[in-house]
Each structure stands twice: as C-alpha cells, then as structure tokens.
C-alpha positions as CSV (number, residue, x, y, z in Angstrom):
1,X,-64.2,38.6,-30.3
2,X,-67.7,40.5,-29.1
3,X,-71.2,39.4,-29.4
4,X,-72.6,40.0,-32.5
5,X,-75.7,41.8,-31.8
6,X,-78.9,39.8,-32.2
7,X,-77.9,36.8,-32.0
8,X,-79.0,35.0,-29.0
9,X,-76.9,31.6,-29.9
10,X,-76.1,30.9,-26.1
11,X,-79.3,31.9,-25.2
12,X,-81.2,28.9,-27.3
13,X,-78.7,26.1,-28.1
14,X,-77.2,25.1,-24.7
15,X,-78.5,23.5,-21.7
16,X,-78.4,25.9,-18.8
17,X,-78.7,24.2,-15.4
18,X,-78.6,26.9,-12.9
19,X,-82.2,29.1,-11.9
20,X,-82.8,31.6,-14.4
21,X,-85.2,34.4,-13.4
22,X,-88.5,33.2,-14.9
23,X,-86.9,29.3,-15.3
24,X,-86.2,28.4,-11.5
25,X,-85.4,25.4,-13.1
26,X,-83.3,26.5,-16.1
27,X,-83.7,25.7,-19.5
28,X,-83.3,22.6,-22.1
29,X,-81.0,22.1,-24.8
30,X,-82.4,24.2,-28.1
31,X,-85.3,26.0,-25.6
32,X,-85.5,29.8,-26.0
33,X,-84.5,31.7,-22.7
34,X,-87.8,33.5,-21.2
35,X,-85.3,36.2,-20.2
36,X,-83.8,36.7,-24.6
37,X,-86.1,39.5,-26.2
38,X,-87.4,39.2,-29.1
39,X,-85.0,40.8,-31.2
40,X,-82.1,38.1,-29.1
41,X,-81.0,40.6,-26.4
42,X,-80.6,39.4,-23.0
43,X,-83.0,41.5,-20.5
44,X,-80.2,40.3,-17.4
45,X,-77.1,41.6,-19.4
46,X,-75.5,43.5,-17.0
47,X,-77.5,42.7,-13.8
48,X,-76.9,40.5,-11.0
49,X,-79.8,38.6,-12.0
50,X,-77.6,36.9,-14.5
51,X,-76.4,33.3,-13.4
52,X,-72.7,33.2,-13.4
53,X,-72.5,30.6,-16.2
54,X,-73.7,33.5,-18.6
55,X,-71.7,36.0,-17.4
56,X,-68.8,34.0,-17.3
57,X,-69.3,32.7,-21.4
58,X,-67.3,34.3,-23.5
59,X,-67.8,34.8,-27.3
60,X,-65.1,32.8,-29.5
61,X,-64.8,32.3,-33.6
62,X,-64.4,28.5,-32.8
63,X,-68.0,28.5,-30.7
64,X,-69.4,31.2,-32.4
65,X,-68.4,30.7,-35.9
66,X,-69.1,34.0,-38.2
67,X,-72.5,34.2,-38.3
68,X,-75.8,33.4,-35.9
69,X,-77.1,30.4,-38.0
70,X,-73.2,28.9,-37.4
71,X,-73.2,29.6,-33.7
72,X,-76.5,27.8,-33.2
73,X,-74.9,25.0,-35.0
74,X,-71.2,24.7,-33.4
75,X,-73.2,25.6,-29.8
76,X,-76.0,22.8,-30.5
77,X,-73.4,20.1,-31.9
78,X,-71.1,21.6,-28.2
79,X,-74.3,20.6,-26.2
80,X,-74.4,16.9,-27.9
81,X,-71.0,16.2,-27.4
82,X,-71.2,17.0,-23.7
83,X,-74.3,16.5,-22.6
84,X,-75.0,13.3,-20.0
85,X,-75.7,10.7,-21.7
86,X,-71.7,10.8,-23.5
C-alpha cells in the first residue's frame, strides 16, 4: 500500500516520543506535527531530519483503513490501546 496523499494520519493521531525538528520534545497523542504542511505533507520526507520512527512506518489497509478520516481513527484507537497507562 502507498500513502495516500494528504493525509497526514501518522502525523496527528500517534504519540511520537523521539525529538522532532521544531518538537525537541516530540509530540502528544492527536497533536498536529509542526513539521506536516498544511495541505498534510511532511516538510522532513526524505531528509535525515526525519526520526527513524517515521521513516521506518509503513502504510497498511489494516492501520490505514481506505480513507484519511479511517486512518485517524484505527491510528488514534492504535495509540489508546498502547499507550502507558494499558
């Protein structure tokens, strides 16, 4: 499966602890990343900027459903289900 373009899913509805240019600190659960444009494009796709845990996800129809809005969902209920305090 690719990316669908615009969508920006893993860029919103996970947790992402690793430094993020612009988030030294990462980003929350559901926060937008400073580094997704406007129209959901990642400004570090490509670069070593990147942190490895975005470089290394990899679109699926079981995480990324078929459209954006499902993605946001199956990635946000993902983030739940995992996060700390489970």
């Amino acid at each position: 499966m690719q990316c669908r373009a615009g969508c920006g899913a893993c860029c919103i509805a996970p947790s992402i602890s690793s430094p993020i240019p612009g988030m030294p600190h990462g980003k929350a659960a559901g926060e937008r990343c400073i580094q997704l444009s406007v129209d959901n494009y990642c400004a570090l796709f490509g670069k070593s900027e990147r942190p490895a845990v975005c470089s290394a996800f990899l679109p699926e129809l079981d995480v990324c459903g078929s459209s954006n809005e499902a993605a946001i969902r199956l990635l946000g209920w993902l983030e739940q289900q995992t996060g700390l305090g489970n």
